[in-house]
C-alpha positions as CSV (number, residue, x, y, z in Angstrom):
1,X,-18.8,-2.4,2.6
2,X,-20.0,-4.0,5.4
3,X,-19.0,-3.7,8.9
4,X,-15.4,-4.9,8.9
5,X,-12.2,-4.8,10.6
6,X,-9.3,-3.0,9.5
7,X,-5.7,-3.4,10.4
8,X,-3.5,-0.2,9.1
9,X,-0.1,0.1,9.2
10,X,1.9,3.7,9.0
11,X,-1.5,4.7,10.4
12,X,-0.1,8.0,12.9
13,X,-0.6,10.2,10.3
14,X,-0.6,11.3,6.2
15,X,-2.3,8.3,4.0
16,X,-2.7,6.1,6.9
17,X,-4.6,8.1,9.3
18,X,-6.8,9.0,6.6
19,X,-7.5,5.9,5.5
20,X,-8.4,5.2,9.4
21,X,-10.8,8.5,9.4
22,X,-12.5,7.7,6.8
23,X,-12.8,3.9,7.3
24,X,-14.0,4.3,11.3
25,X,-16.9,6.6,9.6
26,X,-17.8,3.8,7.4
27,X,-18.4,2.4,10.4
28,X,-15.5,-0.1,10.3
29,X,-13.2,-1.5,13.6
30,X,-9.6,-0.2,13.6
31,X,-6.4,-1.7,14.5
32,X,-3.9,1.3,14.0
33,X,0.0,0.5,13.6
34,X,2.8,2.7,13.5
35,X,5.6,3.6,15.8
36,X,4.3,6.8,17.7
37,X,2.9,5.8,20.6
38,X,1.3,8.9,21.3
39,X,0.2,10.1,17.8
40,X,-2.1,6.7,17.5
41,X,-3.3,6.8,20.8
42,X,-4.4,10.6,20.4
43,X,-6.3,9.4,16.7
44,X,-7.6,6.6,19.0
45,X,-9.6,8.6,20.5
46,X,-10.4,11.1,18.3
47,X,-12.2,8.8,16.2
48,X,-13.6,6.4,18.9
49,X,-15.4,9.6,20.1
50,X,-16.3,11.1,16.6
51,X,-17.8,7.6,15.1
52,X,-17.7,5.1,18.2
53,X,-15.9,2.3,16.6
54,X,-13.8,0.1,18.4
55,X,-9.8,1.5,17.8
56,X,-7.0,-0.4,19.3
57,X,-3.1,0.4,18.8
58,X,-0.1,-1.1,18.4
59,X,2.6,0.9,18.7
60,X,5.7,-0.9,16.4
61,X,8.3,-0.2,14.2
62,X,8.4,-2.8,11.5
63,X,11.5,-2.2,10.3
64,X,12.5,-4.3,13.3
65,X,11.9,-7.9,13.0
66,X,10.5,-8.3,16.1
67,X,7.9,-5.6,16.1
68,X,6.8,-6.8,12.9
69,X,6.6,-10.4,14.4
70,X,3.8,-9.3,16.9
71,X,1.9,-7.6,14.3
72,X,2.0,-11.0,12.3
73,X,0.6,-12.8,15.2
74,X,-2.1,-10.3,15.4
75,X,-3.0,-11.0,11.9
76,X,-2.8,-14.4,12.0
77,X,-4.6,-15.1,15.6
78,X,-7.4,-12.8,15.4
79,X,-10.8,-13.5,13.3
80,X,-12.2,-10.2,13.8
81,X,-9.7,-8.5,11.6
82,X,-11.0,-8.9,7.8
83,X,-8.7,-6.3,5.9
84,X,-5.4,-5.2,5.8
85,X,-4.0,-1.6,5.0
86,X,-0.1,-1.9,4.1
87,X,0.5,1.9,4.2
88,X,3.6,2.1,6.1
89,X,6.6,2.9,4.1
90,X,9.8,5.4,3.7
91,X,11.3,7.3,0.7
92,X,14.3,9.6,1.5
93,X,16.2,7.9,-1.5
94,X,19.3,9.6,-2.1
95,X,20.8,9.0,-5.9
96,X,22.3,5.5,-5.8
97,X,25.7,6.0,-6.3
98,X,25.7,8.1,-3.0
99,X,23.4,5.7,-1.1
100,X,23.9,4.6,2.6
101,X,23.3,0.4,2.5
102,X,22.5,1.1,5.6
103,X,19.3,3.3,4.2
104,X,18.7,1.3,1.4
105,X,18.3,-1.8,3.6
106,X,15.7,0.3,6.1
107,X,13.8,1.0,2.5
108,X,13.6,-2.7,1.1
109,X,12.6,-3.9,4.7
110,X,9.8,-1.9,5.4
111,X,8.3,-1.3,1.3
112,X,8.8,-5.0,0.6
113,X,9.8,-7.2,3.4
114,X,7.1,-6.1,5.5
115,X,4.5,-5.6,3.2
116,X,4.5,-9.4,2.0
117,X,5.2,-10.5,5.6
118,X,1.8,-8.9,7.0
119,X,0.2,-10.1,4.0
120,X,1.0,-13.6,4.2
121,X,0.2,-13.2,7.9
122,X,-3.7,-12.7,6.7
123,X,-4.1,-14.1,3.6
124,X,-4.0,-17.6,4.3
125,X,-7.2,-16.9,7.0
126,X,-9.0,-14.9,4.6
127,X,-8.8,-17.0,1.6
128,X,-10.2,-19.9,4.0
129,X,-13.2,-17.5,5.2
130,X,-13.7,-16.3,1.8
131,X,-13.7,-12.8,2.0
132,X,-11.9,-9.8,2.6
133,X,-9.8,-7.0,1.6
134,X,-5.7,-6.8,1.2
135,X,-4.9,-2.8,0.1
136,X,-1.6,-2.3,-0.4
137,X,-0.1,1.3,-1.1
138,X,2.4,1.4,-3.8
139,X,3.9,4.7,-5.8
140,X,2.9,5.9,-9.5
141,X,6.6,5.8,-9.5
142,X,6.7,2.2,-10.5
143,X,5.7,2.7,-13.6
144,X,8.0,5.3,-14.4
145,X,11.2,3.8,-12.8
146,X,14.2,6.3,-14.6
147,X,11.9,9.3,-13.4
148,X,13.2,9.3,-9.5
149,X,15.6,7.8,-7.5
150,X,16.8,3.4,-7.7
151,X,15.3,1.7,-5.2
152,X,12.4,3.1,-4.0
153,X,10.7,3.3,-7.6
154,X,11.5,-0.8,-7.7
155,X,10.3,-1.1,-4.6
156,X,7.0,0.1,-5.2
157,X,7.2,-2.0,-8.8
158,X,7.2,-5.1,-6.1
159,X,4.3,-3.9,-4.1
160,X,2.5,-3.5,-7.8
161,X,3.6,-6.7,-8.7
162,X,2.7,-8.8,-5.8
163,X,-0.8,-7.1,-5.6
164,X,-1.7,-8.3,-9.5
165,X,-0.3,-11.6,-8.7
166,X,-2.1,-12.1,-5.0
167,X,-5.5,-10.6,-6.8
168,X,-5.1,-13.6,-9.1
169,X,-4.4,-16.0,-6.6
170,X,-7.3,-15.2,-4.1
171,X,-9.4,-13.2,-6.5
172,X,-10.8,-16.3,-6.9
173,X,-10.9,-16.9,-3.5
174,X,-13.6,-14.4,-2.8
175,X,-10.7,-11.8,-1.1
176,X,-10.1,-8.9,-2.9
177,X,-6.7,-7.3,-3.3
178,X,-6.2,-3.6,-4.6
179,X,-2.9,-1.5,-5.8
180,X,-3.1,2.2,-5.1
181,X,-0.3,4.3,-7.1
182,X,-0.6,7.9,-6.1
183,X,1.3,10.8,-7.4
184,X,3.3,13.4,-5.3
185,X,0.4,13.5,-2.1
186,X,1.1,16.1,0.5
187,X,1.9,14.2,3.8
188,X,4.8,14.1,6.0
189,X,7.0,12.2,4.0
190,X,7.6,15.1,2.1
191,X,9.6,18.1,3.5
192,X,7.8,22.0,2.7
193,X,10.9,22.9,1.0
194,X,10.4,19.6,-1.3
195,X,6.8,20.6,-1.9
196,X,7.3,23.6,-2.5
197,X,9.8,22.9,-5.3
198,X,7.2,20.9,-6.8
199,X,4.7,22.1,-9.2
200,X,1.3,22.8,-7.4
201,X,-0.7,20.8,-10.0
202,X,0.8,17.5,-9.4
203,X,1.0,17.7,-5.8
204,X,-2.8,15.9,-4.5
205,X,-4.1,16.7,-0.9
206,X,-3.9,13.7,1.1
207,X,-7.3,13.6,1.7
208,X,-8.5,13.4,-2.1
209,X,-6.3,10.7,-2.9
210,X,-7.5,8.3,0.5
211,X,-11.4,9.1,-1.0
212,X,-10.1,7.9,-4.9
213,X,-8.5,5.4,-3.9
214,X,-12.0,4.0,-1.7
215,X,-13.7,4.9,-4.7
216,X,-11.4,2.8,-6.7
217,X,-12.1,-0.3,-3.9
218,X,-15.6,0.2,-4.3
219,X,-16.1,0.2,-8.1
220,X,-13.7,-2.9,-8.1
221,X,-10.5,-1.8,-9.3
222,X,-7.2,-4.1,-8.7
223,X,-5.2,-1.2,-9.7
224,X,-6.5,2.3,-8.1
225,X,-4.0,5.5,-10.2
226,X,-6.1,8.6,-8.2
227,X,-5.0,11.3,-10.5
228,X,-5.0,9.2,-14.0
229,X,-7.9,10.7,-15.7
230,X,-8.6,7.7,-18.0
231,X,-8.0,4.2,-16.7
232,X,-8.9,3.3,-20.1
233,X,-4.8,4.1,-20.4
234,X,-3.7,2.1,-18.3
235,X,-5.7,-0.5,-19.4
236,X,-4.1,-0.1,-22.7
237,X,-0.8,-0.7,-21.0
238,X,-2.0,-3.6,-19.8
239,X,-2.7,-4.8,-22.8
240,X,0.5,-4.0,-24.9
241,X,2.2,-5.9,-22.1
242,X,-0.2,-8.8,-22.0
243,X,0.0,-8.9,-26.1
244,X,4.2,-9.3,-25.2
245,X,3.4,-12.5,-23.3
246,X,3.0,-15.8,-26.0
247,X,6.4,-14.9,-26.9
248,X,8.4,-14.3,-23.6
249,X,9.7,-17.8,-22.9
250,X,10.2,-19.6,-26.1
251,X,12.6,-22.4,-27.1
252,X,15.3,-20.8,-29.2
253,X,16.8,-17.5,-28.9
254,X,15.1,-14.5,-31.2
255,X,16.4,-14.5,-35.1
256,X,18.0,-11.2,-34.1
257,X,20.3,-13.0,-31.6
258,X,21.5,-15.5,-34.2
């Protein structure tokens, strides 16, 4: 890449300050968003005086609408930024039956509502300029939807979703638009006690998984699966469910409904 500026959001710590680690020493300008204060302004500095990069901070929650509406105006307004990081997210899912609407509504907010709000903050500059970079962090989860929890699975299934769609939208555009699923990653979203009652080989340092996935960006993948040995895979998923296509939307109902 060249020298580029990154805005990242859930950037205090896990994936996001990661991604902000090892982005600064790729020499790229940082915008860091999350809703500790103190926590970005102390990785502010750290990596301001490791790489020298510019770092600014913007302390928000953007589960609250007017938070998030700042950050939009920051993407919108300035030229500088080129790429966009939508890391922030929550899990905590209980099963649905038992689920506080209350919960479920902080979930959808922040893994969908914000993610396509910050996007369409950017995109519109970036397809005009012709380049840049829209990452957005989804969940291996959304492709195996009856294997956790309701929501959260289907809202990561959006974020895949609206990634594959905006790549073919501004791919031709000259911005490029990347899906990262990763497995169970050890960051603070999980408990100990939950990783510990997870098997040790599916559980990926958080640090692996932010280098795969920025190896992914660079070979120009759309969709980035860090612990899927063989792309080739899910290429072939791709394919089934392309192959499913001519015959989605036809004018009469399947012999088999008749």
């Amino acid at each position: 890449m060249t020298k580029q500026s990154f805005l990242i959001t859930g950037a205090s710590d896990g994936i996001g300050a990661v991604y902000a680690d090892r982005l600064a020493r790729r020499g790229h300008d940082l915008i860091l968003v999350a809703r500790r204060a103190d926590k970005l302004c102390a990785l502010a500095d750290q990596l301001r005086s490791d790489t020298g990069v510019s770092v600014d901070v913007i302390a928000a929650d953007l589960a609250n609408p007017d938070d998030l509406a700042r950050v939009e105006t920051r993407l919108r307004d300035d030229d500088a930024i080129t790429g966009l990081i939508n890391n922030a997210g929550i899990a905590g899912e209980t099963s649905f039956v038992e689920a506080d609407p209350a919960q479920l509504t902080a979930l959808i907010n922040l893994n969908i509502l914000a993610v396509t709000r910050l996007a369409a903050a950017i995109a519109p500059r970036l397809a005009v300029n012709g380049s840049g970079a829209i990452i957005n962090i989804g969940s291996v989860t959304a492709l195996i939807p009856d294997g956790f929890t309701a929501t959260y699975p289907a809202s990561k299934a959006y974020v895949l979703a609206f990634s594959e769609a905006l790549q073919a939208e501004l791919g031709a555009k000259g911005v490029r638009v990347q899906a990262v699923l990763p497995g169970a990653t050890r960051t603070p979203i999980w408990t100990e006690e939950q990783l510990a009652s997870l098997p040790a080989e599916i559980v990926m340092d958080v640090k692996h998984m932010v280098d795969a996935a920025l190896a992914g960006f660079d070979k120009g993948e759309t969709v980035t699966i860090p612990a899927l040995p063989d792309m080739a895979d899910y290429d072939a998923y791709i394919e089934a469910r392309s192959a499913l296509r001519p015959n989605l939307s036809l004018a009469r109902p399947a012999p088999r409904y008749l």
